[in-house]
Steps between C-alpha positions, in 0.01 A plus 500: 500500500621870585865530310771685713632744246762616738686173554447483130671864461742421738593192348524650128718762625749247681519313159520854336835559772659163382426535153650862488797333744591226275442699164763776663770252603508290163541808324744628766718185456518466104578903522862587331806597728594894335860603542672497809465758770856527674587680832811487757495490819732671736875584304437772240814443292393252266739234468254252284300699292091503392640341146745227686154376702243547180786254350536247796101473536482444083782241524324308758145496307560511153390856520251641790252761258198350416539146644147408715525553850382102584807389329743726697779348782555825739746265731692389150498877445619645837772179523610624160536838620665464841758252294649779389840610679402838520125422642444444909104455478210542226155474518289442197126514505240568220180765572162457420531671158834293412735699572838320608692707759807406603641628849895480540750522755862560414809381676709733664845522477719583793857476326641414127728217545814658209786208456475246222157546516252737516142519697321636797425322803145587611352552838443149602886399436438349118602546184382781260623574146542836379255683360592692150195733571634649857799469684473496870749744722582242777837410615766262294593187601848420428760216529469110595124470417291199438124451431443292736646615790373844520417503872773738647467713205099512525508553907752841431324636194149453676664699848609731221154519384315596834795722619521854412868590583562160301287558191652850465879426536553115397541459120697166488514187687799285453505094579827362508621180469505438870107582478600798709278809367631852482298849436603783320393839547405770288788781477712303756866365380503208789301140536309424773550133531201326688609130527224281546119618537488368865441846729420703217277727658778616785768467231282818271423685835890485523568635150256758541653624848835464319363733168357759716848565729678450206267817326552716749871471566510502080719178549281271246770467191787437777430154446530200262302254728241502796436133664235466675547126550622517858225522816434863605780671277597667170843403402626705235775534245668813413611578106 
């Protein structure tokens, strides 16, 4: 009987493939994790630092240099992470030679809530401690305040946020009792009282038609307050 030696070569290199295949991923799961590679996304002032996320991932697996890959929990690890106040997102994934790389995003804040309390509230209306490695310039948040009602507050400091005449001149915002929210301006001795955040939009176009005439006829520290509460109008009051 005339042998085939090329199914036999072809099938002794297909067992060679699998052999090779299997021998590489046993020795690619028992491989040891090495220390942490950590980058940030996105925000460059660090308000959680390389050693506050080194310490989080240790915490949450009894140290992470030099356990085997096989026996690490990436989801445990990126819950950990993103249970951190100051964390919005984290990925977590391990490379072929066991390194452990860590991807985080940070919150943002968009104004530092400053009563009986101190924190931040970040870009998606929550709330964000502050950090003792950076302290954000955003606007204060002053007066009649709670956690969880931060709505009005959240929908003027965002507007602040994408606005440039806003972001450059407003340095407080004031909640009274009445809920009613109030902005003050940089180098300006009056309050510009808002009310309500219904009509925002045409109540800032109003403030900024008001600042601009008020510029130019050199008018702007003639008054102690500007409402822009009423449709269409600027009511103010002299000093």
């Amino acid at each position: 009987m005339k042998i085939n030696w090329n199914y036999i070569k072809m099938f002794a290199l297909a067992a060679l493939v699998v052999f090779l295949f299997a021998f590489a991923s046993n020795r690619n799961s028992v491989r040891n994790i090495s220390s942490p590679n950590i980058e940030f996304k996105g925000e460059s002032n660090l308000f959680i630092t390389n050693e506050n996320v080194s310490k989080l991932l240790i915490q949450n697996f009894k140290g992470v240099k030099n356990v085997p890959k096989e026996t690490l929990d990436l989801n445990a690890l990126e819950n950990a992470l993103k249970s951190n106040p100051m964390i919005k997102n984290a990925e977590v994934y391990v490379t072929v030679n066991g390194t452990l790389n860590a991807e985080i995003e940070q919150k943002t804040p968009i104004a530092r809530v400053s009563t009986n309390v101190s924190y931040y509230i970040d870009g998606d209306g929550l709330y964000m401690p502050l950090s003792s490695n950076f302290s954000a310039r955003v606007p204060l948040v002053t007066g009649y305040v709670e956690k969880n009602n931060l709505k009005s507050i959240y929908i003027v400091a965002n507007k602040i946020k994408e606005d440039e005449f806003l972001k450059k001149h407003v340095i407080e915002i004031h909640q009274g009792i009445d809920m009613a929210v109030y902005l003050k301006l940089r180098q300006c001795q009056f309050l510009v009282q808002l009310g309500d955040v219904t009509f925002l939009d045409k109540k800032i176009n109003n403030l900024k038609a008001f600042y601009q005439k008020s510029m130019k006829e050199n008018t702007l520290n003639s008054y102690s307050k500007v409402n822009l509460q009423f449709d269409n109008q600027v009511v103010c009051t002299k000093i």
